[in-house]
C-alpha positions, 0 to 999 in steps of 0.5 A: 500500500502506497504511504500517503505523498510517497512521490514515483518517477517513471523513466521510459524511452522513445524511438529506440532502445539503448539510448541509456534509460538506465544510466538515466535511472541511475543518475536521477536516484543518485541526485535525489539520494545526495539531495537527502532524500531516501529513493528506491530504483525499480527496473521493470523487464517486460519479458515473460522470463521469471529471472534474467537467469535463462537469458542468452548473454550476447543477446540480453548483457551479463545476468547481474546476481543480487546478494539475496541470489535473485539473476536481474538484469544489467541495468541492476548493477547499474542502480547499485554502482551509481547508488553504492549499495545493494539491492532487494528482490523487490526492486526488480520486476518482469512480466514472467513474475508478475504473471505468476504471482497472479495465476498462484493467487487465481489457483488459491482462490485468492480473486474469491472465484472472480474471472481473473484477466489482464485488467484490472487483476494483472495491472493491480500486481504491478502497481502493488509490487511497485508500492511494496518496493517503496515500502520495503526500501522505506524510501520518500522516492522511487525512480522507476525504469519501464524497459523496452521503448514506447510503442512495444506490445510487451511494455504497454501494461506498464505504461497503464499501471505508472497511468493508473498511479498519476490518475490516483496521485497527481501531484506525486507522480512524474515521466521522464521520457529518454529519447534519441534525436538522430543526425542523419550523416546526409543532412547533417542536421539534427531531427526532432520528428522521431521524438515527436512521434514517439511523445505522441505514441505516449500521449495515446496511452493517456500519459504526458510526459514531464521531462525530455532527457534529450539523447543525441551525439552532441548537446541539443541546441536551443532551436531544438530545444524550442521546437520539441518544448512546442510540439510534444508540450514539455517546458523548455527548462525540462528539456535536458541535452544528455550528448554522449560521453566518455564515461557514463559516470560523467551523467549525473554531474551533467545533469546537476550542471543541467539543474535536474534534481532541482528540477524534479524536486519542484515538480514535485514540490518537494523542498531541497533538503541540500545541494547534491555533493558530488565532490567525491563522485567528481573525483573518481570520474575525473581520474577515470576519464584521465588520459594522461594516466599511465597505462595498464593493458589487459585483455579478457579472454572469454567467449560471448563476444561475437554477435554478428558482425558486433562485439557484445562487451556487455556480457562482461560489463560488471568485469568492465566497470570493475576493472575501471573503478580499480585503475582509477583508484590507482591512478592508472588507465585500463585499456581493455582488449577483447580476445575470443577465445574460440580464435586461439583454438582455430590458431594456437600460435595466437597464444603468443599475442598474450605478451604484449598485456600486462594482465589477463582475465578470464570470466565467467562463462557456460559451455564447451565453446572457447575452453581449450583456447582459456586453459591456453590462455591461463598457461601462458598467463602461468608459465610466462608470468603475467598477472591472472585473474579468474572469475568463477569459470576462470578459477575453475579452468586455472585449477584445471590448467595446474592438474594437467600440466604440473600435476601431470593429470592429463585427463583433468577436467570439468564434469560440466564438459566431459561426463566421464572425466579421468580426473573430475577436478571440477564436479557438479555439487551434490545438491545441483544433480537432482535439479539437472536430472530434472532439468530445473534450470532456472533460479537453481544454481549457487546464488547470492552471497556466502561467506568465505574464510581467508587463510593467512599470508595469502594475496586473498588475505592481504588485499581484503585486509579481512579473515572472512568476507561475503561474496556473489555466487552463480554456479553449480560446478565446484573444485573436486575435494578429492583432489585438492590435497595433491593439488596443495602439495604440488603448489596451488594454494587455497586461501578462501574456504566456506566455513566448513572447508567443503567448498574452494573459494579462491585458488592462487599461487604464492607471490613466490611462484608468480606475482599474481595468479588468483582466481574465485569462485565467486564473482567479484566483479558484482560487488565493485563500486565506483567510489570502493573499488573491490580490493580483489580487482584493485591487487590484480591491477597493482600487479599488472601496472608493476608489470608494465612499468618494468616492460617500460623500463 
């Protein structure tokens, strides 16, 4: 139940997808949070999806886990980098949940034997969930992203339930419509029709919108500006240039510059409790976006790359952002090359490539596809001293790397690949057989956060400056405990545990034997903040810019 002037804004987009709805989203909330009011962000996916856990990553992005375990979409991740903290289940929503809460609740008689149909019944859900995120953040705002672009079948259900809201709250409901305003490179002009067109799309649902966040190549001009303010009806003061940028960080203060928060606030008459400090925010970007910062190049070898003729870095923007808050941090520039893994097993010699970086990082990932040409990634990452970092698959791989080729177990392996491995380093665990015997895919892994235990004079141990810690998990696969005693005793180090020591956490290598070869099981890329780097990403960068530094010198 909505608490009385609870205040919502609703952020939807025009004439294409893409155009930064969550980046809008985030901004917003981070202006208001600074401005001293508590704000919840909601991102709404139309799919028929439950979770982001199913979806195929070079089509939809990385699945972004939440500390409870819930698989959300990217856009989550962005909501607690912009606002540095975690989020809850109920801040996240997709037609998939919606439409079950509601056929459970017709099969438990909750209607009272009423013929249940898509208004009222499926409309009233969404509302209802949208209210009890408000309630459960304890929140006075919540800023909430409609996913997909006006005019789309699966997003109008949304666009009803954000008009319902404002026909019951007028004054605590605003829209926000992030559009796109096109330069064809023949007329050399900028068009404000498509955005027009898509006001008035809008406006068929029965909603206005208030502000018109402009997105465009470069800043929107006045004449622009003056002739949307007359054809869509919105102030010309609420029409905000958003002109691409280097960094998605520099938004918010783009849009402080702009006076949006300000904005907002009168809109909604709201007094402002205080000037949005962005010092600290000013700060990291401004170190980020440093040019001048001395290099550091890693590569990442992975496979959900290719899509098409396109490169897909978004099934690894986590592993991007995390990477970046770390070099700015240390003063450094991260320049990030892209290696498909499935071109070093088409051409082994391209292994020989990997010397020209200062550090390698294998993600996370599923499948067969790419897995030779990673485990000759990590042995050149070995053998030739590079710094390593393996996330989840990434660890699992570099275990598998050291059996084989220091062990000597040459039928190492990943059940996961090979059923009946020789040597099964890296099993299915016990608790994940009977949900594949039952083909339970969805929602069933290892998710969300565990504790893990951190053994002394480790580089686990000194870069977390902690002796247990809590980390995002996604997997079902798990280092085999038969084999991690010989695994030792030959030299690999298991410095973070579960509690109970059933299950490796983090692999790694003494300094001694290598200046940084660690890998996790975890992901820790999910819990890297712009202003808290995390500590794992910061020592892997540290090595990598010591690495460079000595090839320079």
């Amino acid at each position: 139940m909505a608490r009385e002037g609870h205040k919502y804004i609703f952020v939807l987009g025009g004439v294409m997808s893409g155009v930064g709805k969550g980046v809008v989203t985030s901004s917003i909330g981070l202006l208001l949070q600074q401005k001293g009011y508590p704000v919840n962000l909601v991102k709404i996916d139309p799919y028929l999806n439950v979770d982001a856990g199913t979806m195929n990553p070079t089509e939809h992005g990385e699945v972004f886990v939440l500390t409870s375990g819930l698989e959300t979409d990217q856009d989550m991740g962005n909501y607690e980098r912009f606002l540095g903290r975690d989020l809850g289940n109920e801040d996240y929503m997709t037609s998939g949940m919606v439409y079950q809460a509601v056929i459970e609740r017709e099969r438990a008689l909750g209607y009272g034997g009423k013929c249940v149909e898509t208004i009222p019944h499926v409309r009233d859900e969404i509302i209802a969930r949208i209210e009890k995120a408000a309630d459960h953040n304890g929140s006075r705002m919540s800023v909430v992203e409609i996913g997909g672009t006006v005019g789309d079948f699966q997003n109008a259900l949304y666009i009803d339930a954000a008009r319902v809201l404002k026909m019951r709250y007028p004054d605590d409901v605003l829209f926000v419509m992030v559009s796109y305003l096109p330069t064809p490179g023949t007329l050399g002009e900028m068009k404000t029709k498509p955005t027009q067109t898509a006001v008035r799309e809008l406006n068929s649902y029965g909603v206005q919108p208030d502000f018109l966040i402009a997105r465009a190549p470069r800043p929107l001009d006045e004449k622009r500006k003056e002739k949307l303010a007359v054809s869509v009806n919105v102030r010309k003061e609420h029409i905000i240039s958003a002109p691409d940028i280097d960094s998605i960080y520099e938004a918010p203060l783009n849009f402080e510059r702009d006076k949006l928060g300000e904005a907002i606030l009168e809109s909604l008459r709201m007094p402002e409790k205080r000037k949005a400090s962005l010092a600290a925010w000013a700060k990291f970007v401004k170190s980020a976006t440093n040019d001048k910062a001395p290099e550091v190049k890693v590569a990442i070898v992975g496979k959900y790359f290719d899509t098409g003729d396109f490169v897909l870095s978004d099934a690894y923007l986590s592993v991007i952002e995390a990477i970046k808050f770390s070099a700015a941090k240390l003063g450094k520039r991260a320049k990030i090359t892209w290696i498909n893994s499935k071109d070093i097993e088409k051409d082994p010699k391209r292994v020989n490539d990997l010397a020209r970086y200062d550090g390698i990082i294998v993600p996370g990932g599923f499948g067969e596809t790419g897995i030779e040409g990673k485990l000759a990634a990590i042995r050149y990452a070995r053998e030739h001293r590079i710094p390593y970092f393996g996330l989840c698959y990434g660890m699992q791989l570099m275990v598998i790397e050291y059996a084989r080729n220091v062990l000597g177990l040459k039928g190492a392996h990943t059940t996961e690949i090979k059923k009946n491995a020789d040597e099964p380093i890296v099993d299915v665990m016990l608790a994940q057989k009977k949900h594949l015997a039952d083909n339970k895919y969805g929602g069933t892994m290892r998710l969300g956060a565990y504790p893990a235990y951190l053994k002394k004079g480790t580089i686990a141990r000194a870069a977390y400056k902690a002796e247990m810690v809590q980390e995002r998990h996604r997997h079902r696969y798990e280092i085999n405990n038969a084999y991690v005693e010989r695994l030792e005793a030959a030299g690999l180090v298991f410095s973070g545990t579960s509690p109970d020591k059933s299950l490796m956490e983090i692999a790694e290598l003494e300094k001694s034997a290598h200046p940084f070869m660690l890998g996790t099981q975890f992901h820790p890329e999910l819990q890297a903040r712009p202003l808290a780097p995390h500590p794992l990403f910061t020592a892997f960068i540290e090595a990598a810019a010591a690495r460079a530094k000595s090839e320079r010198a």
